[in-house]
DSSP file (Angstrom, degrees, kcal/mol; ACC not computed):
  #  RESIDUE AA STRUCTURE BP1 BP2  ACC     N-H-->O    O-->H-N    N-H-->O    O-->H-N    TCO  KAPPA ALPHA  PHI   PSI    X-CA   Y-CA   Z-CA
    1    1 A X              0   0    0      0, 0.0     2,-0.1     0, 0.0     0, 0.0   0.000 360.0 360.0 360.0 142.7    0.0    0.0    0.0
    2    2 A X        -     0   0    0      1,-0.0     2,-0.3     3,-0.0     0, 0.0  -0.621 360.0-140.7 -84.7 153.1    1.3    3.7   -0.9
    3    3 A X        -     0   0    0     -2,-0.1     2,-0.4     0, 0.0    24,-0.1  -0.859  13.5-108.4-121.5-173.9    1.2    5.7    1.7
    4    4 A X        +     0   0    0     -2,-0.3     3,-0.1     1,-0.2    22,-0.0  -0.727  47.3 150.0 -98.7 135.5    0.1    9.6    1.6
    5    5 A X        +     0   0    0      1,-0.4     2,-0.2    -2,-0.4    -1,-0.2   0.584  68.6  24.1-119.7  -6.4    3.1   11.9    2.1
    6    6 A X  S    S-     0   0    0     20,-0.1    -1,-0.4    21,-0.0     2,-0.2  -0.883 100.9 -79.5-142.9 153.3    1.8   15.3   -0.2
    7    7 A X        -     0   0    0     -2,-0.2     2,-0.7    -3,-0.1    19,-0.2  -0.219  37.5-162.6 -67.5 140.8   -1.3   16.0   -0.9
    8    8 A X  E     -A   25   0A   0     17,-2.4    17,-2.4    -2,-0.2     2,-0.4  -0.791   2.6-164.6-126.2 158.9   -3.3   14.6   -3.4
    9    9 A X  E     +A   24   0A   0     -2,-0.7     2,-0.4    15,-0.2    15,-0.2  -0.921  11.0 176.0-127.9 127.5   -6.8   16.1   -5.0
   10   10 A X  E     -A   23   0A   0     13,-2.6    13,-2.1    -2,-0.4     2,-0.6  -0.952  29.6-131.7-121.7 132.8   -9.2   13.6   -7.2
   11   11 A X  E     -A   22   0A   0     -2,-0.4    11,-0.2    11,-0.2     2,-0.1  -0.695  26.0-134.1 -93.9 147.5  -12.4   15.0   -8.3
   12   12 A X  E     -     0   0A   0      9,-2.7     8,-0.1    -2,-0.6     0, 0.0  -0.280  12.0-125.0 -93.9 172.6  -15.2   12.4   -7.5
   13   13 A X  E    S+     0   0A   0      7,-0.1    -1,-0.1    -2,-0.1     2,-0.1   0.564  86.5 109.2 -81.5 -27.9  -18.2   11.3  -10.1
   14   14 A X  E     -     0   0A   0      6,-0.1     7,-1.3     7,-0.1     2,-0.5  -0.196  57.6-165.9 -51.9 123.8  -20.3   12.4   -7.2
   15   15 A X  E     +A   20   0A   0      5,-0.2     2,-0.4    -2,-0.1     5,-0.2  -0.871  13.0 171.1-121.9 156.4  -22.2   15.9   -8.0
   16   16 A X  S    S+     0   0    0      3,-2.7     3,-0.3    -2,-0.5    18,-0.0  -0.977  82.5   4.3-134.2 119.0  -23.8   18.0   -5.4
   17   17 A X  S    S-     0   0    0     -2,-0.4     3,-0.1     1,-0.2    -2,-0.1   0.641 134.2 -71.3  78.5  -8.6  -25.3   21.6   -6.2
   18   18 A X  S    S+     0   0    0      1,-0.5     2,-0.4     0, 0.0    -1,-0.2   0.699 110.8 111.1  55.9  54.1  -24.0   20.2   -9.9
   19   19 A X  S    S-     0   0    0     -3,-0.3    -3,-2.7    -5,-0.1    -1,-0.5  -0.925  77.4-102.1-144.1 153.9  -20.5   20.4   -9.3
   20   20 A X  E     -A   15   0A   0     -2,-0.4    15,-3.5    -5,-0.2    -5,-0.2  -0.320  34.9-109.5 -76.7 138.5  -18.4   17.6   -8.9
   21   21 A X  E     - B   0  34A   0     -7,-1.3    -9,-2.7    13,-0.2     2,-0.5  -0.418  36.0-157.3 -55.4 134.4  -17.2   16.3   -5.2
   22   22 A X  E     -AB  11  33A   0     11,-1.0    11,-1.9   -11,-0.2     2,-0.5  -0.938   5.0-157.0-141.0 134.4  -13.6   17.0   -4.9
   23   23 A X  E     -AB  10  32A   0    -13,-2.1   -13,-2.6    -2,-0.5     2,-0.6  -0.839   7.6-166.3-115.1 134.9  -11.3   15.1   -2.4
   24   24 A X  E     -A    9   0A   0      7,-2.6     2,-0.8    -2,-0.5   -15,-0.2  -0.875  12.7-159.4 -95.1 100.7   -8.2   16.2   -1.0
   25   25 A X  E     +A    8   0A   0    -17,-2.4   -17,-2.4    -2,-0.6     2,-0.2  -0.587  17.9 173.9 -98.9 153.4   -6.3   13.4    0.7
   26   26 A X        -     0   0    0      3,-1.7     3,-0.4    -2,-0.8   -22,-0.1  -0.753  47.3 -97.8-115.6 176.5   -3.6   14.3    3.2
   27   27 A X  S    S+     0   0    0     -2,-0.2   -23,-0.1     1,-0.2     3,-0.1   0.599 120.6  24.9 -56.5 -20.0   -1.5   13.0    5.3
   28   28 A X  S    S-     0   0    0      1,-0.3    -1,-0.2     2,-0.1     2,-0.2  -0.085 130.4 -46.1-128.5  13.8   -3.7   13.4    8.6
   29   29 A X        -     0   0    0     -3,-0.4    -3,-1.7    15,-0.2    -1,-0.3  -0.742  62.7 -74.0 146.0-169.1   -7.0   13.5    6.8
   30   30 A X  E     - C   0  43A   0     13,-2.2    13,-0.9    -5,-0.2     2,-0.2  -0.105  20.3-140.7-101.6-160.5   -9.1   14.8    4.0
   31   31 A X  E     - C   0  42A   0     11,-0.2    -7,-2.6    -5,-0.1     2,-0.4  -0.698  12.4-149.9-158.6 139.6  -10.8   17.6    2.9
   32   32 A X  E     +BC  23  41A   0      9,-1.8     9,-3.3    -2,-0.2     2,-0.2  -0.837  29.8 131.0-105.4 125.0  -14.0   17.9    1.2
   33   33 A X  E     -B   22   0A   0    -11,-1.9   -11,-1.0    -2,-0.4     7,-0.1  -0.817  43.8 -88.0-171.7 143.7  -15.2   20.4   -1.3
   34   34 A X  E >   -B   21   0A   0      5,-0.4     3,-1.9   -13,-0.2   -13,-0.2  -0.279  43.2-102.7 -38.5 132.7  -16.8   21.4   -4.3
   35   35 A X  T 3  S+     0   0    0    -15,-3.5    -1,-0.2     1,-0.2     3,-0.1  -0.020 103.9  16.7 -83.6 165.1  -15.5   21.8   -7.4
   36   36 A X  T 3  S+     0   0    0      1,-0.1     2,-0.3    -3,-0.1    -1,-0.2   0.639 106.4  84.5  86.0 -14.6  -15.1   25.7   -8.0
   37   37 A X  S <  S-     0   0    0     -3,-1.9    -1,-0.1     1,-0.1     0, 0.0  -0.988  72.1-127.4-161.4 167.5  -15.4   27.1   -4.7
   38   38 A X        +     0   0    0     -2,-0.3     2,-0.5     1,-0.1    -1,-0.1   0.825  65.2 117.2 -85.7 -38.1  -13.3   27.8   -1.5
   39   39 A X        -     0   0    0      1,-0.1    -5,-0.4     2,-0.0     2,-0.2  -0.319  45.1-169.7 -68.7 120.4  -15.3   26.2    1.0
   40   40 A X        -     0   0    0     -2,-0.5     2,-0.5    -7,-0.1    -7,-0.2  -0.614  19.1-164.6 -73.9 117.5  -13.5   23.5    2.7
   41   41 A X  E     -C   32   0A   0     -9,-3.3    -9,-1.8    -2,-0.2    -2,-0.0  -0.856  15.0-159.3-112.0 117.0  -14.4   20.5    5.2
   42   42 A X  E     -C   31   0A   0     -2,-0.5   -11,-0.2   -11,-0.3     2,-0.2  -0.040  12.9-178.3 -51.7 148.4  -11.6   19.0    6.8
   43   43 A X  E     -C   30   0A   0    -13,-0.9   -13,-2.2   -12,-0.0    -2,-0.1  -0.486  23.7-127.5 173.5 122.9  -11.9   15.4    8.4
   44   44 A X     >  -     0   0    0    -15,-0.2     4,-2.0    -2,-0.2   -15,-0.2  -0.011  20.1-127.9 -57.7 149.1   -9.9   13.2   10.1
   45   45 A X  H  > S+     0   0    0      2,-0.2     4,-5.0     1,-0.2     5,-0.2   0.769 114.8  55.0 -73.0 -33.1   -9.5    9.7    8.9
   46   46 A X  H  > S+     0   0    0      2,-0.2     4,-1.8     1,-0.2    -1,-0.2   0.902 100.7  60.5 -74.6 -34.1  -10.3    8.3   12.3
   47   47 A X  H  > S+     0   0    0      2,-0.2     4,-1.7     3,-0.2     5,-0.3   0.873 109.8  52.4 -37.8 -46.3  -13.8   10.6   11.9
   48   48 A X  H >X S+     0   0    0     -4,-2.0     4,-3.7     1,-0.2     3,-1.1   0.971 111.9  38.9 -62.9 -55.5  -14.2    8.1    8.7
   49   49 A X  H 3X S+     0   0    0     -4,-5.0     4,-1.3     1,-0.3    -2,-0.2   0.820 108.5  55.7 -92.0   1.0  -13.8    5.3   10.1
   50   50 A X  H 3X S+     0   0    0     -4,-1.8     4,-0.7     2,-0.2    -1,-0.3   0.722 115.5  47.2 -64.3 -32.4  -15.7    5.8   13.3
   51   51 A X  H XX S+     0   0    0     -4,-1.7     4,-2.2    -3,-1.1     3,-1.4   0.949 104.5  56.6 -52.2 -44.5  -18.6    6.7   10.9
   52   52 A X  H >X S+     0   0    0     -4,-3.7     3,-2.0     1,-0.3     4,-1.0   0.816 115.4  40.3 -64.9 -84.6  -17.9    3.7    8.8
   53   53 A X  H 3X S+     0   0    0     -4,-1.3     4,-1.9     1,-0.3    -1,-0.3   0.354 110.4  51.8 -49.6 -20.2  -18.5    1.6   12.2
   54   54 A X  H <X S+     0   0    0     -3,-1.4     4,-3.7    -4,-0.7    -1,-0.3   0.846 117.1  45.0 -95.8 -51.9  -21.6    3.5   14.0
   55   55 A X  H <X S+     0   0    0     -4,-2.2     4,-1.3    -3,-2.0    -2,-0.2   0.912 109.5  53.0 -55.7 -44.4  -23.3    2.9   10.4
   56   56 A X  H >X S+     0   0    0     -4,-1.0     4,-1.8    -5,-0.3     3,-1.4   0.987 116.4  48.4 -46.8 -74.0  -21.9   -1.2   10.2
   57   57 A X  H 3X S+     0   0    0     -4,-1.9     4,-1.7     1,-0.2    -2,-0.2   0.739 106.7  46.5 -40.3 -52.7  -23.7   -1.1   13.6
   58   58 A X  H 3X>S+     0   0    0     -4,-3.7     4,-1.7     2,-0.2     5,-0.5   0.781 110.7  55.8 -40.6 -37.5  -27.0    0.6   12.7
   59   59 A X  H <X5S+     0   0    0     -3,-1.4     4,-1.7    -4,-1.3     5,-0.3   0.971 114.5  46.2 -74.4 -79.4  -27.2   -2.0    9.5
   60   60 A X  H  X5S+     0   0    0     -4,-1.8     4,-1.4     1,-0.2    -2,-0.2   0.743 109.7  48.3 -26.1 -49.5  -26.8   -4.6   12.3
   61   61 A X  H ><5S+     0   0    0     -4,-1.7     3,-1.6    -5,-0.3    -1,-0.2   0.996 112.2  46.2 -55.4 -85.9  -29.1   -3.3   14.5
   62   62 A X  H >X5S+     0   0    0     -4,-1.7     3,-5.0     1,-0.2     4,-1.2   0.991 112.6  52.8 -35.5 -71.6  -32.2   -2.8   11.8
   63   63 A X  H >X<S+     0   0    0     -4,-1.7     4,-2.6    -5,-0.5     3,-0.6   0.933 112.3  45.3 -44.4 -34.3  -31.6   -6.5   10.3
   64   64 A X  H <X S+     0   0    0     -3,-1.6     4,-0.7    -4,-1.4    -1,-0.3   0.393 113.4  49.2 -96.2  14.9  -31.9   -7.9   13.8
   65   65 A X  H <> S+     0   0    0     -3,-5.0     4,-1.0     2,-0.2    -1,-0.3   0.842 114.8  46.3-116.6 -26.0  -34.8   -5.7   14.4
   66   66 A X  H <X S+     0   0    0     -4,-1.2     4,-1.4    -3,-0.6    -2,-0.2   0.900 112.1  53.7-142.4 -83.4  -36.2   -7.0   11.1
   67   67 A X  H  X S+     0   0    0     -4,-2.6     4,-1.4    -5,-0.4    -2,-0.2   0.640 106.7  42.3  10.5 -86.8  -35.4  -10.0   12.1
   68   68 A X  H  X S+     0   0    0     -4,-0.7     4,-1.4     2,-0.2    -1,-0.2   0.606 108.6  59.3 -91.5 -37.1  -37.0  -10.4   15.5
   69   69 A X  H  < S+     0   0    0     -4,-1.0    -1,-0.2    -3,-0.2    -2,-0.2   0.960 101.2  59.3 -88.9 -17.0  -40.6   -8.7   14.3
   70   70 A X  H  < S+     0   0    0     -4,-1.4    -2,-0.2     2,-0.2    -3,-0.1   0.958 108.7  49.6 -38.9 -88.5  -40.9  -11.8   11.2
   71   71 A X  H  <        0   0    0     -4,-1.4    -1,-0.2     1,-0.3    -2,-0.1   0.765 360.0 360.0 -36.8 -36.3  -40.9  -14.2   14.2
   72   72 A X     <        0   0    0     -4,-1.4    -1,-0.3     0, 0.0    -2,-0.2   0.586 360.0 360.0 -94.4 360.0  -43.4  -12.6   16.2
């Protein structure tokens, strides 16, 4: 795996407002912004994946909830 030592900026297929998502990765996180315009949000990599994992959980949660009212 490479790792990141300079920044690097990929514009996303994703479009929002109709401009294209554009990610900045750093070393110590990302930044999120649109293409075209100055406002920035910053976010730590451990903020991803502590989303990623509260969302895994939720998916868990709902299936087992899912789950549990079929039986009854």
């Amino acid at each position: 795996m490479t790792k990141i030592v300079r920044r690097i900026v990929r514009e996303t297929a994703v479009m929002e407002r109709g401009k294209p998502l554009v990610l900045e990765l750093h070393p110590g996180g990302l930044i999120v912004r649109l293409k075209s315009t100055r406002q920035r949000w910053p976010i730590s990599y451990e903020s991803i994946l502590w989303l990623a994992v509260k969302v895994a959980a939720e998916e868990q949660r709902a299936e087992r909830m899912t789950k549990r009212k079929r039986r009854h």
